[in-house]
mmCIF file of the N, C-alpha and C atoms, coordinates in Angstrom:
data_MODEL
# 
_entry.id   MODEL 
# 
loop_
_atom_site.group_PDB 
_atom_site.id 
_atom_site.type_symbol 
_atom_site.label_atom_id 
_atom_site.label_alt_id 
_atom_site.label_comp_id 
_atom_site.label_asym_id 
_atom_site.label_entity_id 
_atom_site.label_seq_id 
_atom_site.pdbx_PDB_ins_code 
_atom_site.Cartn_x 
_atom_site.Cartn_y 
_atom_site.Cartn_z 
_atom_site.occupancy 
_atom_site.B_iso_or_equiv 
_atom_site.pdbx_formal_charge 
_atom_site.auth_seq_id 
_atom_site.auth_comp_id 
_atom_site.auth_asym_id 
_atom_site.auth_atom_id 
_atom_site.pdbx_PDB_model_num 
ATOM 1   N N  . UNK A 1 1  ? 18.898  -22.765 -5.695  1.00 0.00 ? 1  UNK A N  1 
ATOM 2   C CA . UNK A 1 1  ? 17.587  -22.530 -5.123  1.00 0.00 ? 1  UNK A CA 1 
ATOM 3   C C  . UNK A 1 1  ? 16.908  -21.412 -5.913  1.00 0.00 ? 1  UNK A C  1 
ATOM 4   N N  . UNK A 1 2  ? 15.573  -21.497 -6.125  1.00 0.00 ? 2  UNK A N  1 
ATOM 5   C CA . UNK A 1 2  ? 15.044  -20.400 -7.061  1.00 0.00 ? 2  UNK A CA 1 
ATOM 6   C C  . UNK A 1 2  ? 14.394  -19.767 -6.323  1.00 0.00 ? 2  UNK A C  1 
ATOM 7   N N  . UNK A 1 3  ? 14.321  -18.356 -6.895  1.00 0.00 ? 3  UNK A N  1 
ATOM 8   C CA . UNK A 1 3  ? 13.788  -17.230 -5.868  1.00 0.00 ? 3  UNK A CA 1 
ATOM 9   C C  . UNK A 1 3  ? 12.633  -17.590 -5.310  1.00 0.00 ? 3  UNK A C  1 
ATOM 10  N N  . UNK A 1 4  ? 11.614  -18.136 -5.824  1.00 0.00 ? 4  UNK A N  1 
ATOM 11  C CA . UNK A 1 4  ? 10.211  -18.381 -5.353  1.00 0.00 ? 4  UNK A CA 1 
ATOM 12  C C  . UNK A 1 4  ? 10.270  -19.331 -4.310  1.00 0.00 ? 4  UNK A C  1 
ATOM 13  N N  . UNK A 1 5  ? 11.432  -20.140 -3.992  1.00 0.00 ? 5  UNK A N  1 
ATOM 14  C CA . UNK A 1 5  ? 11.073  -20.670 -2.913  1.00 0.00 ? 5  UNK A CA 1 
ATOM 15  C C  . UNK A 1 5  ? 12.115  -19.940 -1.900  1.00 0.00 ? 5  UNK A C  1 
ATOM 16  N N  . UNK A 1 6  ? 12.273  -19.036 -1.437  1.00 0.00 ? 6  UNK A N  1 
ATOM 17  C CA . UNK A 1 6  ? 12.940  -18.330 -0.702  1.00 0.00 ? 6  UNK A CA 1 
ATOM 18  C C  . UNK A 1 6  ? 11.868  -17.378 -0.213  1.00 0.00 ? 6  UNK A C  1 
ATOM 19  N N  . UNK A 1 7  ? 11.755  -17.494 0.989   1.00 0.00 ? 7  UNK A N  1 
ATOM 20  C CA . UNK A 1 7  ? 11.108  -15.849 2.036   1.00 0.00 ? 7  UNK A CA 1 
ATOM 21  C C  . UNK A 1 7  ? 9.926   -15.888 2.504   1.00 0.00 ? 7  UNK A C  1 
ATOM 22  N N  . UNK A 1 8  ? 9.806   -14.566 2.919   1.00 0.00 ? 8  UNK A N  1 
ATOM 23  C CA . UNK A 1 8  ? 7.996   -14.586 3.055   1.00 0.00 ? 8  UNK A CA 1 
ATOM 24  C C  . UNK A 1 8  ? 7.178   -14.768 2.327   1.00 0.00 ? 8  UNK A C  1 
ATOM 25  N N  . UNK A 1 9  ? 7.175   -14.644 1.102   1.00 0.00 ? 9  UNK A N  1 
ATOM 26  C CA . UNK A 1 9  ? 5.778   -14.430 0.129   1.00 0.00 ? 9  UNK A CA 1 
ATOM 27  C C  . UNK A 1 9  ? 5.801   -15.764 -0.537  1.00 0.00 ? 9  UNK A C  1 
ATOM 28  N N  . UNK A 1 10 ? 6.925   -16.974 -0.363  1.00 0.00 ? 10 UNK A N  1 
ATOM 29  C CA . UNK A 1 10 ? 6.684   -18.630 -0.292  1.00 0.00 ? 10 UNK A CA 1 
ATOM 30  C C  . UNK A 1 10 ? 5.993   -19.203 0.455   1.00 0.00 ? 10 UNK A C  1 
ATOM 31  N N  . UNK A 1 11 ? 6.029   -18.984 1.798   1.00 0.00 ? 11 UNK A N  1 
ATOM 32  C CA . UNK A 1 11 ? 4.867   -19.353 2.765   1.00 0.00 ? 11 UNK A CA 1 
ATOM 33  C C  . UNK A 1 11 ? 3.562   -19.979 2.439   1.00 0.00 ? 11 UNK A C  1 
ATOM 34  N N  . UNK A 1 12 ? 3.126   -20.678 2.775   1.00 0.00 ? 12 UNK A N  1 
ATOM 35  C CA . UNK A 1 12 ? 1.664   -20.693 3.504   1.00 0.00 ? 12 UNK A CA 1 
ATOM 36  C C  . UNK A 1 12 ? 1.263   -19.712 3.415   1.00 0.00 ? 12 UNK A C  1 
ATOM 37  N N  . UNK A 1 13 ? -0.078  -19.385 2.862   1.00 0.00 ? 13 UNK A N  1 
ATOM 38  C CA . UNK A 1 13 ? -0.707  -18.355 3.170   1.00 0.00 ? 13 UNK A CA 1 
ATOM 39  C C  . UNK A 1 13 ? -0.947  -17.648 5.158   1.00 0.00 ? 13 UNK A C  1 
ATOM 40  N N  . UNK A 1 14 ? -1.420  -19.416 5.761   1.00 0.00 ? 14 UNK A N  1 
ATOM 41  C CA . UNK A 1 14 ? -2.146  -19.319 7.039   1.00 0.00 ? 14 UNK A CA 1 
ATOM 42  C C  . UNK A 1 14 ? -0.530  -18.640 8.007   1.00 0.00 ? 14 UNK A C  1 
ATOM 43  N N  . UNK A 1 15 ? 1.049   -18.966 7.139   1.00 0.00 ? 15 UNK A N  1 
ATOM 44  C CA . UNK A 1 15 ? 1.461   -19.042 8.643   1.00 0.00 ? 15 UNK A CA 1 
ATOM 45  C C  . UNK A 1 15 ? 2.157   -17.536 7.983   1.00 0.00 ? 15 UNK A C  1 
ATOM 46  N N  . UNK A 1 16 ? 1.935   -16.927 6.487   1.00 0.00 ? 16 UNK A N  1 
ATOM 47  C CA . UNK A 1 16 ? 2.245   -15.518 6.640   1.00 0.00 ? 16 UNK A CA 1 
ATOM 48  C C  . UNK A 1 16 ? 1.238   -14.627 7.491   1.00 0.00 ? 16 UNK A C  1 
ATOM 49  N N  . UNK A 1 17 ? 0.196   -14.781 7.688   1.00 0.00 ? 17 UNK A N  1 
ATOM 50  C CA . UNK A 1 17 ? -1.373  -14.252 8.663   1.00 0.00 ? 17 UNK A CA 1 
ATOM 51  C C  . UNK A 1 17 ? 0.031   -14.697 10.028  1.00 0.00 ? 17 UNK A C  1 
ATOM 52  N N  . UNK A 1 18 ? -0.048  -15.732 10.528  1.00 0.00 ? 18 UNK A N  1 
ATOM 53  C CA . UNK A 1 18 ? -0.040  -15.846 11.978  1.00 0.00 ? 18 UNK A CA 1 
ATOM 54  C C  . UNK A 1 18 ? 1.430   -15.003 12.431  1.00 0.00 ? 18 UNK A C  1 
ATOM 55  N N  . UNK A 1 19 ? 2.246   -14.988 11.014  1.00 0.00 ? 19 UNK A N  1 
ATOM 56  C CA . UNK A 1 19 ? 3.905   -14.148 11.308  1.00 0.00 ? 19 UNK A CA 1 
ATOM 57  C C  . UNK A 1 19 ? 3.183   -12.875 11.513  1.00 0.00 ? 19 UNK A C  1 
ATOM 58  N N  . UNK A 1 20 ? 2.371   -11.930 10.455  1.00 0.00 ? 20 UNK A N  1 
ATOM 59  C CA . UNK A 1 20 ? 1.598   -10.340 10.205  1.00 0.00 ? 20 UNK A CA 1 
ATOM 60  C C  . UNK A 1 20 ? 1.405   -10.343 11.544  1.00 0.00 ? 20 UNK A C  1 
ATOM 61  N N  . UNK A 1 21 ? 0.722   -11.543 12.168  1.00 0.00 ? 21 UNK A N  1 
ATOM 62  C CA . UNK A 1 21 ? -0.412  -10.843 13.077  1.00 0.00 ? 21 UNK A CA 1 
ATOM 63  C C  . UNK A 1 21 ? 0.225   -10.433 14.423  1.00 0.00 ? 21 UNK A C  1 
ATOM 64  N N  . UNK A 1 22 ? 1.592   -11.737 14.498  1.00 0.00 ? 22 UNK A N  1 
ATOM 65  C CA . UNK A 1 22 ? 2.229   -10.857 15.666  1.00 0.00 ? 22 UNK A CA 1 
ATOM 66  C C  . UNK A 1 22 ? 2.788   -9.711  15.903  1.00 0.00 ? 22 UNK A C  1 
ATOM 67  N N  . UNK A 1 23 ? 3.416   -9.414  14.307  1.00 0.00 ? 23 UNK A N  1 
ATOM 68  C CA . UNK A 1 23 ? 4.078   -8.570  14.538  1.00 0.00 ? 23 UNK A CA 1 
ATOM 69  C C  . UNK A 1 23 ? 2.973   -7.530  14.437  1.00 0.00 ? 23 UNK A C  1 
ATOM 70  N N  . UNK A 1 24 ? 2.001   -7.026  14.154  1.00 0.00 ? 24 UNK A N  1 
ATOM 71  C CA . UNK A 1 24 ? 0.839   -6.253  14.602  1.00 0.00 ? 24 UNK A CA 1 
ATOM 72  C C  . UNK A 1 24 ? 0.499   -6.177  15.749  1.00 0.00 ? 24 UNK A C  1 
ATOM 73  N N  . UNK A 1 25 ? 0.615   -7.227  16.243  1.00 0.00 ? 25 UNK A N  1 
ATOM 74  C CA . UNK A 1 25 ? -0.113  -7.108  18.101  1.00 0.00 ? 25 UNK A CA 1 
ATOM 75  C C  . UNK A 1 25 ? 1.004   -6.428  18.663  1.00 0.00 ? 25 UNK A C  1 
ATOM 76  N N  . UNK A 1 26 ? 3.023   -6.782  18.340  1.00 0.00 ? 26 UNK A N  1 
ATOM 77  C CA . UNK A 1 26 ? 3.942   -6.521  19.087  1.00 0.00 ? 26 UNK A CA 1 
ATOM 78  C C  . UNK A 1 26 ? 3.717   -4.903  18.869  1.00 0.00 ? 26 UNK A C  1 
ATOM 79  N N  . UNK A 1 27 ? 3.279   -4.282  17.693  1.00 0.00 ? 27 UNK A N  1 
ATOM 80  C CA . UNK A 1 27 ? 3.501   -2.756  17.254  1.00 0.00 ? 27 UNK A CA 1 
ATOM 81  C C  . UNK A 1 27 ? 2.398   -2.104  18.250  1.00 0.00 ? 27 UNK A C  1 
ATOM 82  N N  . UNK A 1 28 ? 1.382   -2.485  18.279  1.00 0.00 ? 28 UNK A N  1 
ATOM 83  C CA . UNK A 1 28 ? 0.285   -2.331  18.829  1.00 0.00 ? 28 UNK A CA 1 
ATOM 84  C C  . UNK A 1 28 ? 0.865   -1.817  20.931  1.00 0.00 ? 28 UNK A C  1 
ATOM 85  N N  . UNK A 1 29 ? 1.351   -3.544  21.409  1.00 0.00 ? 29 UNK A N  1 
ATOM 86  C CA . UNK A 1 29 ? 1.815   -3.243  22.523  1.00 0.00 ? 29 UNK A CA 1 
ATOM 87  C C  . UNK A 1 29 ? 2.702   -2.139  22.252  1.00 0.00 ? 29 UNK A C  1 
ATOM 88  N N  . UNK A 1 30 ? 3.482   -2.019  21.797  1.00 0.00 ? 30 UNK A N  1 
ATOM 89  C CA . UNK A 1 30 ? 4.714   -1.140  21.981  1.00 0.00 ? 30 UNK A CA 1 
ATOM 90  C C  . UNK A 1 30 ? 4.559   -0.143  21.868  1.00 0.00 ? 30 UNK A C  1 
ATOM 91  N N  . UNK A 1 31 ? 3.323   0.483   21.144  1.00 0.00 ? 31 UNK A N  1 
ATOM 92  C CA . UNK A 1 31 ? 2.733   1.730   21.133  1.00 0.00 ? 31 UNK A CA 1 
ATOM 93  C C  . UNK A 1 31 ? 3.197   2.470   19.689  1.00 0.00 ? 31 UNK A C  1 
ATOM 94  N N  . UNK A 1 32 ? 4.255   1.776   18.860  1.00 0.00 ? 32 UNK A N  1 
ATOM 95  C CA . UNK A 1 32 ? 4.340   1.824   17.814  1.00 0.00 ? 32 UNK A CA 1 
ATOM 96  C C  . UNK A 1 32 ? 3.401   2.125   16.245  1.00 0.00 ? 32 UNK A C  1 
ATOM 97  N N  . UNK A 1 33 ? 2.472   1.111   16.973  1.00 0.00 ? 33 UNK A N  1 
ATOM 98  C CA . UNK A 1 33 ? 1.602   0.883   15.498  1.00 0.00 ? 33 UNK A CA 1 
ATOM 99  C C  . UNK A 1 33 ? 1.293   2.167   14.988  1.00 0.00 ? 33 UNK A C  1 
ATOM 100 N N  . UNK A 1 34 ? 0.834   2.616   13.837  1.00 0.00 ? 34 UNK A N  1 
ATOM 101 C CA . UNK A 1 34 ? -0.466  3.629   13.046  1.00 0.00 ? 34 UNK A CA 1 
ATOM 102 C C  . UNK A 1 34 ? -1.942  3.300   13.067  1.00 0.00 ? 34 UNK A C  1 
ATOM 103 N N  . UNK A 1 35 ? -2.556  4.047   13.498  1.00 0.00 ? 35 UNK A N  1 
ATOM 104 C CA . UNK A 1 35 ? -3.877  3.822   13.133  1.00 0.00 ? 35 UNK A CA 1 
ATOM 105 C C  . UNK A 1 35 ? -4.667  4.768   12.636  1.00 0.00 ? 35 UNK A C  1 
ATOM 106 N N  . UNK A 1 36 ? -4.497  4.641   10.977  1.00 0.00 ? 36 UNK A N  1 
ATOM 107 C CA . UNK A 1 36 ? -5.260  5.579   10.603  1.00 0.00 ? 36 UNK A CA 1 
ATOM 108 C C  . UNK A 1 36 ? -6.566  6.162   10.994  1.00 0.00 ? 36 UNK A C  1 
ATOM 109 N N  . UNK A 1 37 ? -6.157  7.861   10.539  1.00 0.00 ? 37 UNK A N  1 
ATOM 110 C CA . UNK A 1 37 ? -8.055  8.537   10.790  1.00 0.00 ? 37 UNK A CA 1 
ATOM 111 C C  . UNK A 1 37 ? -8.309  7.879   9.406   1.00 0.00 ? 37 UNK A C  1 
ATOM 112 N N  . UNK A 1 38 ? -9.417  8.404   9.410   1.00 0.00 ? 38 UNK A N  1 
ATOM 113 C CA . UNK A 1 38 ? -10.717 8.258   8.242   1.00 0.00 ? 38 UNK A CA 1 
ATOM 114 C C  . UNK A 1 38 ? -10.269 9.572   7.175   1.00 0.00 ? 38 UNK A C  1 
ATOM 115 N N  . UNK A 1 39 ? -9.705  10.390  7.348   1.00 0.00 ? 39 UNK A N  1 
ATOM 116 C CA . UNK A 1 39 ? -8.759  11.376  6.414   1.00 0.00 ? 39 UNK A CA 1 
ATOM 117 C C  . UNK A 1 39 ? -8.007  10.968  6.259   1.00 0.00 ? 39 UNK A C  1 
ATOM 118 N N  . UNK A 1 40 ? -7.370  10.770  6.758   1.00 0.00 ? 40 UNK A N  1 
ATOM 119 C CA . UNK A 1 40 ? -5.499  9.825   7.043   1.00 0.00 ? 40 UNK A CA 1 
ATOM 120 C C  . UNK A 1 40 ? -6.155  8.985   5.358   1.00 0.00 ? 40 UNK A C  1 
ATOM 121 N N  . UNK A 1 41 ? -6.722  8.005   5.520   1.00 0.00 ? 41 UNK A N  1 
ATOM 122 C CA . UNK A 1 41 ? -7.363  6.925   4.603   1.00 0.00 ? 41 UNK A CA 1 
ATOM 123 C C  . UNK A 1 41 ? -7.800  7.515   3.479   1.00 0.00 ? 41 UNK A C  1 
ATOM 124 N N  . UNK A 1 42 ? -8.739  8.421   3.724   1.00 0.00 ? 42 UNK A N  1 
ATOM 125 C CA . UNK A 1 42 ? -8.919  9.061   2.450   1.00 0.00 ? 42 UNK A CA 1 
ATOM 126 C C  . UNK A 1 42 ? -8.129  9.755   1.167   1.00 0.00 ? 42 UNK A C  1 
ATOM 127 N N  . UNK A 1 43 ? -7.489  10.383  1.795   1.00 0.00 ? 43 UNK A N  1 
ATOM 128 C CA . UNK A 1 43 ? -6.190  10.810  1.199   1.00 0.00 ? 43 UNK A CA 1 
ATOM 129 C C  . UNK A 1 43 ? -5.220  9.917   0.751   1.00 0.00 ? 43 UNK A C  1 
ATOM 130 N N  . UNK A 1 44 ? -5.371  9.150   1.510   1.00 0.00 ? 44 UNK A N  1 
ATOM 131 C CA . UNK A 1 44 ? -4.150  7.436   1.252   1.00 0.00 ? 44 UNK A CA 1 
ATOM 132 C C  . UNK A 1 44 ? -4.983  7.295   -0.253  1.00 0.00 ? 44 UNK A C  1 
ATOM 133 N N  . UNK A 1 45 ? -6.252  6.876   0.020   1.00 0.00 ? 45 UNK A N  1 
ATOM 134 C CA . UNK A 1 45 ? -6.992  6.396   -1.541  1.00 0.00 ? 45 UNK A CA 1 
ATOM 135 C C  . UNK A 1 45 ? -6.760  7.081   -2.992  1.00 0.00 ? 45 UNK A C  1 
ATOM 136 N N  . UNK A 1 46 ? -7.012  8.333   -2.320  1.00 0.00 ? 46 UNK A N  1 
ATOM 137 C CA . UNK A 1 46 ? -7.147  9.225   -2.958  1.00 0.00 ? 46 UNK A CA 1 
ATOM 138 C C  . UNK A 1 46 ? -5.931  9.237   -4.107  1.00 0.00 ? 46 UNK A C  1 
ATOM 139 N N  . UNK A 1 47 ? -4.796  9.325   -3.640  1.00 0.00 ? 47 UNK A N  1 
ATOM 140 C CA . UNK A 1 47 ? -3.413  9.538   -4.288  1.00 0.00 ? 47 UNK A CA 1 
ATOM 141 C C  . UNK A 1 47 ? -3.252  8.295   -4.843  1.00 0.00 ? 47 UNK A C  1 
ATOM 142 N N  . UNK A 1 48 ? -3.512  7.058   -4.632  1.00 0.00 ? 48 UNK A N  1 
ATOM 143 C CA . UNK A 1 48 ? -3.165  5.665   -4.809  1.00 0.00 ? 48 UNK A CA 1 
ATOM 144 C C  . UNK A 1 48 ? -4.416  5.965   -5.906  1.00 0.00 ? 48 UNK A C  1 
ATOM 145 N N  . UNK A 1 49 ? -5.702  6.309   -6.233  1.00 0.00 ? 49 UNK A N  1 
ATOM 146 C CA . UNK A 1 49 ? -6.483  6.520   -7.530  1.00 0.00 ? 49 UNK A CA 1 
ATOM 147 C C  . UNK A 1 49 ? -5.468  7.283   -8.495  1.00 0.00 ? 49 UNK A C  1 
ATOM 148 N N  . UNK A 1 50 ? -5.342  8.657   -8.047  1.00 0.00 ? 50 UNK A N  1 
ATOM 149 C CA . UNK A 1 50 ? -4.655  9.633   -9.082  1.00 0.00 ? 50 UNK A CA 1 
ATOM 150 C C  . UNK A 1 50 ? -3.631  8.728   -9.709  1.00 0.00 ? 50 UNK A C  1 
ATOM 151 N N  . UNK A 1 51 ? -2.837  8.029   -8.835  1.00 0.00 ? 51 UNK A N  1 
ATOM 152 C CA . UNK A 1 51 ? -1.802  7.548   -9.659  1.00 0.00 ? 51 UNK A CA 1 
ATOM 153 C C  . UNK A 1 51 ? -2.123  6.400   -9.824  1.00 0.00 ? 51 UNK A C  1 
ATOM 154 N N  . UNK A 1 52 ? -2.877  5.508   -10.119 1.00 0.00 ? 52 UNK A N  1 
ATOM 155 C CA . UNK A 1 52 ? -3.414  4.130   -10.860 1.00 0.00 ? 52 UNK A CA 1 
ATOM 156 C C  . UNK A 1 52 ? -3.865  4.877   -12.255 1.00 0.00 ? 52 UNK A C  1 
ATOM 157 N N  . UNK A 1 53 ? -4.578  5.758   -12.166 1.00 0.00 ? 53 UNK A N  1 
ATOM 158 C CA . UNK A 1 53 ? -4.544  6.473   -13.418 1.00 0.00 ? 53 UNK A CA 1 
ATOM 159 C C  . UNK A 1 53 ? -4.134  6.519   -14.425 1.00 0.00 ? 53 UNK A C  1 
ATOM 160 N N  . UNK A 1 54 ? -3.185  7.484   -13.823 1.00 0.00 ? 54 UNK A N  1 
ATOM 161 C CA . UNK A 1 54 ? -1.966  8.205   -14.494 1.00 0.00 ? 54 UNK A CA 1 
ATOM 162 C C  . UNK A 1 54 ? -1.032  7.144   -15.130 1.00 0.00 ? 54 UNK A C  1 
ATOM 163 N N  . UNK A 1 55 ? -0.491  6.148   -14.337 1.00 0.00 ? 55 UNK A N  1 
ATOM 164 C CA . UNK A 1 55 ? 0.000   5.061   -15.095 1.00 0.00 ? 55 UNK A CA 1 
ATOM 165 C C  . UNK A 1 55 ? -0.630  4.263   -16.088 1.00 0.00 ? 55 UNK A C  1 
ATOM 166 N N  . UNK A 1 56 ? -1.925  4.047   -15.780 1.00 0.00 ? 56 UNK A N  1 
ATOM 167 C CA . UNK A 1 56 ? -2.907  3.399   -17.083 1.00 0.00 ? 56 UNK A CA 1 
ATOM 168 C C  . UNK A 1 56 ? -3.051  4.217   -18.369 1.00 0.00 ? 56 UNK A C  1 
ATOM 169 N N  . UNK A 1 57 ? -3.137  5.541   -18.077 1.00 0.00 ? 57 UNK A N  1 
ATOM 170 C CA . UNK A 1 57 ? -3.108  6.345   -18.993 1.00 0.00 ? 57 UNK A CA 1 
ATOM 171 C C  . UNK A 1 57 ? -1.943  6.409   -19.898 1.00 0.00 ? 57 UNK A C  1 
ATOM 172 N N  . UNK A 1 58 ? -0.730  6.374   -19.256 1.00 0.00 ? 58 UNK A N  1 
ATOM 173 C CA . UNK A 1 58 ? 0.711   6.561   -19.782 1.00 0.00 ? 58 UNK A CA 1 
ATOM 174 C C  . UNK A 1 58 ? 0.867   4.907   -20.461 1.00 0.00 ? 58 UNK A C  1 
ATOM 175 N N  . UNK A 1 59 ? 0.271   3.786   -20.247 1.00 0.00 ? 59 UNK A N  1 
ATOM 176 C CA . UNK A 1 59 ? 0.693   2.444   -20.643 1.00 0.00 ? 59 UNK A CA 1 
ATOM 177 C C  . UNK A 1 59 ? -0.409  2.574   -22.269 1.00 0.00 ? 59 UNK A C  1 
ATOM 178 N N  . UNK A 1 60 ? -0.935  2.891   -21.988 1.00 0.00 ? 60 UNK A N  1 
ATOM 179 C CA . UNK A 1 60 ? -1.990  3.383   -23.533 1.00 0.00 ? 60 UNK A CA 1 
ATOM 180 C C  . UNK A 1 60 ? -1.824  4.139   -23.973 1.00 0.00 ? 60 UNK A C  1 
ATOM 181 N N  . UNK A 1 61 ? -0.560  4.974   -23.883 1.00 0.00 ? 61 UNK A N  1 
ATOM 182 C CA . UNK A 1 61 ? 0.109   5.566   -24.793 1.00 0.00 ? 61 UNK A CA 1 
ATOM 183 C C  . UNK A 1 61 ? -0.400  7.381   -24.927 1.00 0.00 ? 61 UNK A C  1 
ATOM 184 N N  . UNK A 1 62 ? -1.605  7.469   -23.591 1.00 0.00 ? 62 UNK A N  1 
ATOM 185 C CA . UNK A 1 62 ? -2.579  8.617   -23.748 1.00 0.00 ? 62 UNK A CA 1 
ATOM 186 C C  . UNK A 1 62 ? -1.491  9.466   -22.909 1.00 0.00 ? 62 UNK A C  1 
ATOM 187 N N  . UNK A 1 63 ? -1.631  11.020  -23.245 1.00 0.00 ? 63 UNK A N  1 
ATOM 188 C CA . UNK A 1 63 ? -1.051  11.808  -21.985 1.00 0.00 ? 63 UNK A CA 1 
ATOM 189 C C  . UNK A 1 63 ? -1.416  12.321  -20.958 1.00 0.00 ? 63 UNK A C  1 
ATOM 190 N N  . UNK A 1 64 ? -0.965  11.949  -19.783 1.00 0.00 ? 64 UNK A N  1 
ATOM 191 C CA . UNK A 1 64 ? -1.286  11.870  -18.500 1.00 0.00 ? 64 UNK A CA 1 
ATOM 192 C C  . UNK A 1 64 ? -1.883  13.238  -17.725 1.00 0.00 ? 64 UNK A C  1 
ATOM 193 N N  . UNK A 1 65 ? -0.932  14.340  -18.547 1.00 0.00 ? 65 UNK A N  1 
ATOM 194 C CA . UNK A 1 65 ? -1.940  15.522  -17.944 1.00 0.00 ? 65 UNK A CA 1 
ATOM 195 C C  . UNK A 1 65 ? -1.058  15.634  -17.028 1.00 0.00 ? 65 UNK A C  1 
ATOM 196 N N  . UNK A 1 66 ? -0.708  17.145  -16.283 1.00 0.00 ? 66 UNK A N  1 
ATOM 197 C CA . UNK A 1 66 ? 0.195   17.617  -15.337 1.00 0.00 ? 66 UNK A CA 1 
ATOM 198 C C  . UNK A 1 66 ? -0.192  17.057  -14.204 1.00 0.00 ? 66 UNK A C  1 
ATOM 199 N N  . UNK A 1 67 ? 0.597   16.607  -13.146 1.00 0.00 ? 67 UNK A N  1 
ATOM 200 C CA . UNK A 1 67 ? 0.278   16.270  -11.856 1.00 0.00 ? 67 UNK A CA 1 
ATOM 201 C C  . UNK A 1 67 ? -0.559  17.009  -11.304 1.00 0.00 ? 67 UNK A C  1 
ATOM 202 N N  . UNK A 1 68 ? -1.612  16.303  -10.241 1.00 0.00 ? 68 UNK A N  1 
ATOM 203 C CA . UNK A 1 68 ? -1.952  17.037  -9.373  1.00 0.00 ? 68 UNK A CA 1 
ATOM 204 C C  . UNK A 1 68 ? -1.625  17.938  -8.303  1.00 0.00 ? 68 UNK A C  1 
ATOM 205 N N  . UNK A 1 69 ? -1.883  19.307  -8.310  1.00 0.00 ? 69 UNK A N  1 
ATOM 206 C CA . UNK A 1 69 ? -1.395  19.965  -7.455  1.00 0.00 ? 69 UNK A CA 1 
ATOM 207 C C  . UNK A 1 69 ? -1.897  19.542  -5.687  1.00 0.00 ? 69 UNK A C  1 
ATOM 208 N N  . UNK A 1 70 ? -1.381  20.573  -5.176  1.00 0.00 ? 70 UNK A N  1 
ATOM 209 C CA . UNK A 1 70 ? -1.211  20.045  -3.362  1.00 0.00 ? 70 UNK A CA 1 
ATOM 210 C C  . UNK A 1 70 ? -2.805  20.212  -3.089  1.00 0.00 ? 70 UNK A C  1 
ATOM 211 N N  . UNK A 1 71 ? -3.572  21.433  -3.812  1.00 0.00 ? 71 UNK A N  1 
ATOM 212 C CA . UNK A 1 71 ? -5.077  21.582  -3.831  1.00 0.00 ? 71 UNK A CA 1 
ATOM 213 C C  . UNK A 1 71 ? -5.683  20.097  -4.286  1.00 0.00 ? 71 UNK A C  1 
ATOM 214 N N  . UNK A 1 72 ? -5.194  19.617  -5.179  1.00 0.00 ? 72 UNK A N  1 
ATOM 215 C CA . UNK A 1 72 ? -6.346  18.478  -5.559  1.00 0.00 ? 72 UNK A CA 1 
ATOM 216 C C  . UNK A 1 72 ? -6.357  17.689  -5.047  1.00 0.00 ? 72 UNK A C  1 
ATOM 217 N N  . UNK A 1 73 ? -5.261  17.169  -4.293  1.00 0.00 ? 73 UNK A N  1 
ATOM 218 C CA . UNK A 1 73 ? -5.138  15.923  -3.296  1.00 0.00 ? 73 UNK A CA 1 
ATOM 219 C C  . UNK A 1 73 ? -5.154  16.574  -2.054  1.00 0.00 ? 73 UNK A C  1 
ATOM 220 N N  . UNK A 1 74 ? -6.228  16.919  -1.159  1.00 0.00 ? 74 UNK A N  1 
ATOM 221 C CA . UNK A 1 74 ? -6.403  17.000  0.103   1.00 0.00 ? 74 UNK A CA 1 
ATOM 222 C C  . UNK A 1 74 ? -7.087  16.134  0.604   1.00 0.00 ? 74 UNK A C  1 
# 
């Protein structure tokens, strides 16, 4: 059997949505879920830019420049 047809990400698009969605509603009831603030998010972006970057930069052979400190990502 080859990997691609094994698991979740073989699916149907429609019946990986209808598997997500329960298990979202079950997190939700259970009191489990996250729901990001609007900072929460920002900061999520934020770091997920810096480092899309940084890797593009490093695949072109350019240097990436010292990490960002705890100041630049707030």
């Amino acid at each position: 059997m080859a990997t691609e047809d094994r698991g979740f990400a073989s699916m149907d698009p429609e019946k990986q949505r209808e598997i997500a969605r329960k298990g979202g509603k079950a997190a939700h009831e259970k009191g489990t879920a996250h729901e990001w603030t609007a900072d929460e998010a920002r900061t999520a972006g934020r770091k997920g830019g810096i480092t899309s970057h940084q890797r593009r930069r490093e695949r072109n052979g350019q240097l990436a420049g010292p990490p960002p400190s705890s100041e630049d990502v707030v």
